[in-house]
VMD Tcl script that draws the C-alpha trace (Angstrom):
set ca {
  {0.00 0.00 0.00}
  {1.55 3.57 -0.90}
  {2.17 5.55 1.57}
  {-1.06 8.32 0.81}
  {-3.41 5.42 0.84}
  {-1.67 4.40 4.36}
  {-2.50 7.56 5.62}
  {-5.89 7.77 3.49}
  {-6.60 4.39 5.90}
  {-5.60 5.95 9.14}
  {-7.51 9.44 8.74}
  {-10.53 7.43 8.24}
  {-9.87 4.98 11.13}
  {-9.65 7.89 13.16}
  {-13.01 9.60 11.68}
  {-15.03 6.47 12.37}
  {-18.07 7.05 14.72}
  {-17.10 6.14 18.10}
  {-18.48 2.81 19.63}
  {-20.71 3.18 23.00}
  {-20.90 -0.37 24.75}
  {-24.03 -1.74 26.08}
  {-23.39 -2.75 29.88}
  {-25.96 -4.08 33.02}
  {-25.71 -4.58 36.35}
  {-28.74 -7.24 37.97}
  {-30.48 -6.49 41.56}
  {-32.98 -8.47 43.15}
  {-35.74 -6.30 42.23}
  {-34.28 -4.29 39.17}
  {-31.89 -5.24 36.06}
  {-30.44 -1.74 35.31}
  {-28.71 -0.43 31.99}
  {-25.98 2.07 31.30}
  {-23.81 2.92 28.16}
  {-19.63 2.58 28.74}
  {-18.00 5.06 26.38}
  {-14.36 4.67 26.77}
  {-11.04 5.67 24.72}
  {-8.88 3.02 24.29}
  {-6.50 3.73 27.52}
  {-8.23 5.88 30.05}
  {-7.01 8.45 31.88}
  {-10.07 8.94 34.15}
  {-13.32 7.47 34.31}
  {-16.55 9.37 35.63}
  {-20.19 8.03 36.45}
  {-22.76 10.39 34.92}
  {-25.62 10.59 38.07}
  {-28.89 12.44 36.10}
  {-31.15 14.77 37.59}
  {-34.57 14.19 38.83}
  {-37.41 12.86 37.90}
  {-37.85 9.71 34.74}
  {-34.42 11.20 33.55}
  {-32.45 9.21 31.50}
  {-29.56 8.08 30.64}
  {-28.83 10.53 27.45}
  {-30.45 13.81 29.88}
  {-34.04 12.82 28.24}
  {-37.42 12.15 29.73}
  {-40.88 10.65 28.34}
  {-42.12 14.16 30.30}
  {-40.88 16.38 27.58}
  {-37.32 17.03 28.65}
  {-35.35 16.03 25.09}
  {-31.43 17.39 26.02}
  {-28.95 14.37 24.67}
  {-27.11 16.62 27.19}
  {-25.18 13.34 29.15}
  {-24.42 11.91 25.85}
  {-23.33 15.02 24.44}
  {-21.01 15.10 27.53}
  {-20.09 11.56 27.52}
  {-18.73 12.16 23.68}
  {-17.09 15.07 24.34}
  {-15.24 13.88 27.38}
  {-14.01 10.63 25.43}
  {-11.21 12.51 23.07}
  {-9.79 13.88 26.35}
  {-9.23 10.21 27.52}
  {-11.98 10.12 29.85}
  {-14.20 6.83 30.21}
  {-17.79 7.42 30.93}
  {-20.81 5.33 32.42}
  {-24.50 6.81 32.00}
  {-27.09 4.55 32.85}
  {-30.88 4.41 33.32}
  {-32.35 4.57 36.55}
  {-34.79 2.08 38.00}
  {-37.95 2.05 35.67}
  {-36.82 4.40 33.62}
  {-35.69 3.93 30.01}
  {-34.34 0.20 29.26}
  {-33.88 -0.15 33.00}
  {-36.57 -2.80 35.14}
  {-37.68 -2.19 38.32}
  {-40.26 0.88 40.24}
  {-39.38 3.92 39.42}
  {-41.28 5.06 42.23}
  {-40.29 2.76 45.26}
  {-36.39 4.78 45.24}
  {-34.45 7.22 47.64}
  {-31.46 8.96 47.49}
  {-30.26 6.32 49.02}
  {-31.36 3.42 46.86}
  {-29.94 5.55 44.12}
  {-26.31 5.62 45.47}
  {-26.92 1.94 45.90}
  {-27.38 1.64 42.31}
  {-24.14 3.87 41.30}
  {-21.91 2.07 43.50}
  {-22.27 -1.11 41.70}
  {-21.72 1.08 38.53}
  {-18.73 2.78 40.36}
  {-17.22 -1.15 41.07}
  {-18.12 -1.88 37.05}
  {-16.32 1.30 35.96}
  {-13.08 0.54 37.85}
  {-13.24 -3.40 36.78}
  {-13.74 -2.12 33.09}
  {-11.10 0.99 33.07}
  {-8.68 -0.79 35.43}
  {-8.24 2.55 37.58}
  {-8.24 2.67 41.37}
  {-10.72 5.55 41.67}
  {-13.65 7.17 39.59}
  {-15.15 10.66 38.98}
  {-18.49 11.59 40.22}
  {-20.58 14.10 37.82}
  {-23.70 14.40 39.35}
  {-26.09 16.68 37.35}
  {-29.15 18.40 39.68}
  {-30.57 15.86 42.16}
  {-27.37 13.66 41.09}
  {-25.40 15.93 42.63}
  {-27.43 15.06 46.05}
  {-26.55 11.00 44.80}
  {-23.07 12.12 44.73}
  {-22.63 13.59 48.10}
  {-24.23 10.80 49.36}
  {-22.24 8.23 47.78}
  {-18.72 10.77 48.78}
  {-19.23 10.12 52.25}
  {-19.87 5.85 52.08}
  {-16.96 4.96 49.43}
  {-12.86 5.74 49.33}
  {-12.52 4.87 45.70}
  {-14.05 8.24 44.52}
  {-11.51 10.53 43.23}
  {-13.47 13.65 42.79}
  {-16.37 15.15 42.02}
  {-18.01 17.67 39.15}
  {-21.88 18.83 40.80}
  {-23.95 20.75 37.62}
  {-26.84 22.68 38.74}
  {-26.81 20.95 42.05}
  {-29.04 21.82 45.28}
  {-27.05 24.58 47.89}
  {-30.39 24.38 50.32}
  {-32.50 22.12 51.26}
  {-34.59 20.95 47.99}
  {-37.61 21.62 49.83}
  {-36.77 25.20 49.99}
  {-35.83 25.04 45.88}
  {-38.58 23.06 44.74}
  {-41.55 25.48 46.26}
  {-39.12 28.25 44.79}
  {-39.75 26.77 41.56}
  {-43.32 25.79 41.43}
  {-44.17 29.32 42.81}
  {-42.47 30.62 39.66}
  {-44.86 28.24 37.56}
  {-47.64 30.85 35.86}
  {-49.87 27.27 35.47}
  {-50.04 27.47 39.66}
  {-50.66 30.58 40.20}
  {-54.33 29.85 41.44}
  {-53.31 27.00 43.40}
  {-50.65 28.47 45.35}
  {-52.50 27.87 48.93}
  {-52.92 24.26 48.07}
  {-49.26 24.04 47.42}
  {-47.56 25.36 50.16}
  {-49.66 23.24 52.48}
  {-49.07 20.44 50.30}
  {-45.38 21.08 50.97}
  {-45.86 21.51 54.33}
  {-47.02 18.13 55.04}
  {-44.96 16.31 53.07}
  {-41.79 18.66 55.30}
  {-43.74 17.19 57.86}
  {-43.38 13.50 56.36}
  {-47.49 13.61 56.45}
  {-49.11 12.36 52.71}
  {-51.39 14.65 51.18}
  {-54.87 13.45 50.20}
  {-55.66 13.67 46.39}
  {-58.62 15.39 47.03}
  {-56.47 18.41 48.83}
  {-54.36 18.50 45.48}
  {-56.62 20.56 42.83}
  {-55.59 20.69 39.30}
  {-51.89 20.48 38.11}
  {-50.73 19.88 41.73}
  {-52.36 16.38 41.03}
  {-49.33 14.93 39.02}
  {-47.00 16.67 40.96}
  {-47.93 15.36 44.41}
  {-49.29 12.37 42.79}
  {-49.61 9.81 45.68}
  {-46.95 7.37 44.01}
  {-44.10 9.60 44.41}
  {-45.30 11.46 47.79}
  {-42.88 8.90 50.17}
  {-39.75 9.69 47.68}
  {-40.49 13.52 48.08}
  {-40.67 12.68 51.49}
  {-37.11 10.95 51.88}
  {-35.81 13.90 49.82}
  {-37.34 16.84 52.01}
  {-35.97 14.87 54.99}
  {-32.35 15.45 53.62}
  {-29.84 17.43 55.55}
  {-29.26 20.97 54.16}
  {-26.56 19.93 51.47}
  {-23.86 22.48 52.72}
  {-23.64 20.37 55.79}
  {-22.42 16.83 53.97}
  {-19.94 19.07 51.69}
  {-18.32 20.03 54.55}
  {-16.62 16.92 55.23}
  {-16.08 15.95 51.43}
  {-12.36 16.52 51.23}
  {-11.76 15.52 47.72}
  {-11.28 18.00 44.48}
  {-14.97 18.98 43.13}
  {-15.63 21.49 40.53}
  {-18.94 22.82 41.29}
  {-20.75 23.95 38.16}
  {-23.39 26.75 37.42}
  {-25.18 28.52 34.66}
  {-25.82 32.16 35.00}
  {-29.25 31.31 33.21}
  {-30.37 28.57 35.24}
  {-34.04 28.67 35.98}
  {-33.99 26.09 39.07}
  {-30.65 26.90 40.56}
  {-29.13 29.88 41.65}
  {-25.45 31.48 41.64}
  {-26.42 31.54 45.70}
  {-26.72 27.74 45.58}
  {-22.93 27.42 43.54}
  {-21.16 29.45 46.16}
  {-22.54 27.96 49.10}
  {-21.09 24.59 47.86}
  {-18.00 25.89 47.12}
  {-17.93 27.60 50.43}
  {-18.60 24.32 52.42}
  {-16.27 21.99 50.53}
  {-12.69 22.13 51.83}
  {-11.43 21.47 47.78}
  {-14.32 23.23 45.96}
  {-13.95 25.07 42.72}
  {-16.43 27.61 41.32}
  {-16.85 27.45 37.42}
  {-20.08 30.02 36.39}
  {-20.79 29.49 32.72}
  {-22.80 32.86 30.78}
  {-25.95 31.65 29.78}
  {-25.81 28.37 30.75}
  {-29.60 27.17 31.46}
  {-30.33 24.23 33.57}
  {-29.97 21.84 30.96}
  {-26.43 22.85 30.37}
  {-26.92 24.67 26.98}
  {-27.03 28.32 26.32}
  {-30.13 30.40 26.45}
  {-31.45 31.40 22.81}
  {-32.32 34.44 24.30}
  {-32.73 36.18 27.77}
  {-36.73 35.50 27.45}
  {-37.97 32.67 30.09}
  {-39.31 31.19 26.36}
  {-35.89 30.99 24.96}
  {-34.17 29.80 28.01}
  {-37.22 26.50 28.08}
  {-36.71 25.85 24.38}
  {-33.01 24.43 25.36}
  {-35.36 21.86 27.35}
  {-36.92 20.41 23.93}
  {-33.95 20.57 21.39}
  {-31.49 17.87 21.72}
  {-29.68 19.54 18.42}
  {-28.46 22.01 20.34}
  {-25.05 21.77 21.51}
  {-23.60 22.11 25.22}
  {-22.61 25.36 26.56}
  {-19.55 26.37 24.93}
  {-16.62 25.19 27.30}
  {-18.05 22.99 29.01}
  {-17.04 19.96 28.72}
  {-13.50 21.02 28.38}
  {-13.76 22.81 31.39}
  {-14.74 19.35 33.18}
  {-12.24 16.89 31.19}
  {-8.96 19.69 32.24}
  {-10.33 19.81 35.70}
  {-10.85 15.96 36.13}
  {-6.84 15.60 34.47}
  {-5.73 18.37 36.43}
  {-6.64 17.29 39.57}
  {-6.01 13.33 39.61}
}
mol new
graphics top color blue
foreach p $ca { graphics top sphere $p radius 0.5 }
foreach p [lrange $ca 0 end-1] q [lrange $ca 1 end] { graphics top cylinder $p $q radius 0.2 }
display resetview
């Protein structure tokens, strides 16, 4: 073979679309599925821990939410040399098992059998944690009960108590404006770790406080203020926030960074809660980066997260 087709050979070797391997871990009462992206060698390897709600494995929901955002991630991560595992959680996706019978804690359950797959797979001694949203609540969690976690990246994750974020958000909702009574004592009760009747939940507030998900909400309002576990999380974490975030605030970023002895602030312009940019500064523009998985991640990113991650092994 002359040498230009040699090299006509190797330029399209190293075009070729990049192969994501189908893995799965079995529980007694879920079989769960994730996607292993990996470079050849590894340099790093992080779990990707999605945010709340039927949230999959890609950052897409059968509720609307179409982001590709983790497998955006994942693939741009992969050229650095970092590994990554996404996976779906229980019920959710191509994963078994009730998607409404979880905690926080059931959920760290889950990624620490993915954190023991990712280190048999890459061969390293230690994994990244990139919790996105209520994953960054999995990841705390999961910082204090394992010593094979080498850092970890938190996107848009809770600085307060998620009670005190959640009725924050639904009060911003124009849809509940009528019902705002019935919500706030809806969240009181559940503070309280009393159910709510269906009949006390009028309109919208009936899928949200739908009586299937009520003891999860519970479990999750119960949590500790989140400042309070980073405080004793003494491990390199880049804590990540966009300026155009609808759900979390700049307030929430710093007081994370603030508790955590090794914290790192990164504030991206623009960056909505989906981790794209805002088409505009209109609440409409900033929701449409909820519904277009086309659109790209904010720029920087994910270069921002594959230096840190290198930087700091």
């Amino acid at each position: 073979m002359r040498p230009a087709l040699y090299l006509s050979f190797w330029l399209a070797l190293l075009a070729a679309p990049m192969v994501a391997e189908e893995i799965e871990i079995t529980q007694s009462d879920a079989r769960l599925q994730g996607t292993y992206l990996t470079p050849q060698t590894p340099s790093a390897v992080a779990l990707v821990l999605p945010a709340s709600g039927p949230t999959d494995r890609h950052g897409n929901s059968v509720q609307g939410l179409a982001t590709d955002a983790y497998r955006l991630l994942a693939e741009a991560l992969e050229p650095q040399g970092i590994a990554t595992i996404r996976a779906d959680k229980r019920g959710i996706g191509q994963s078994t098992g009730n998607p409404n019978a979880v905690t926080i804690g059931l959920y760290a359950k889950d990624a620490a059998q993915w954190i023991d797959l990712a280190k048999e797979r890459s061969g390293l001694p230690c994994i990244w944690l990139t919790g996105h949203s209520e994953g960054g609540l999995v990841a705390l969690e999961l910082a204090h009960s394992r010593d094979d976690i080498c850092g970890l990246v938190l996107l848009a994750a809770p600085g307060r108590p998620v009670s005190q974020i959640m009725l924050e958000q639904l009060r911003a909702v124009p849809a509940l404006a009528p019902h705002q009574k019935a919500l706030e004592k809806a969240m009181v009760s559940l503070i309280a770790g009393t159910p709510v009747p269906p009949e006390a939940l009028p309109g919208p507030l009936a899928a949200i406080f739908a009586p299937p998900i009520q003891p999860f909400l519970m479990e999750l309002f119960a949590i500790d203020d989140p400042t309070v576990q980073a405080q004793t999380i003494d491990l390199p974490t880049l804590v990540v926030q966009g300026t155009s975030d609808l759900q979390i605030t700049e307030g929430d970023a710093r007081a994370l960074v603030e508790a955590l002895p090794q914290g790192t602030l990164y504030m991206v312009e623009g960056m909505t809660h989906v981790l794209k940019s805002a088409l505009d500064d209109s609440r409409t523009g900033n929701l449409a980066t909820y519904s277009d998985p086309t659109l790209p991640l904010a720029p920087g990113l994910a270069d921002r997260i594959g230096a840190f991650i290198l930087g700091a092994r």
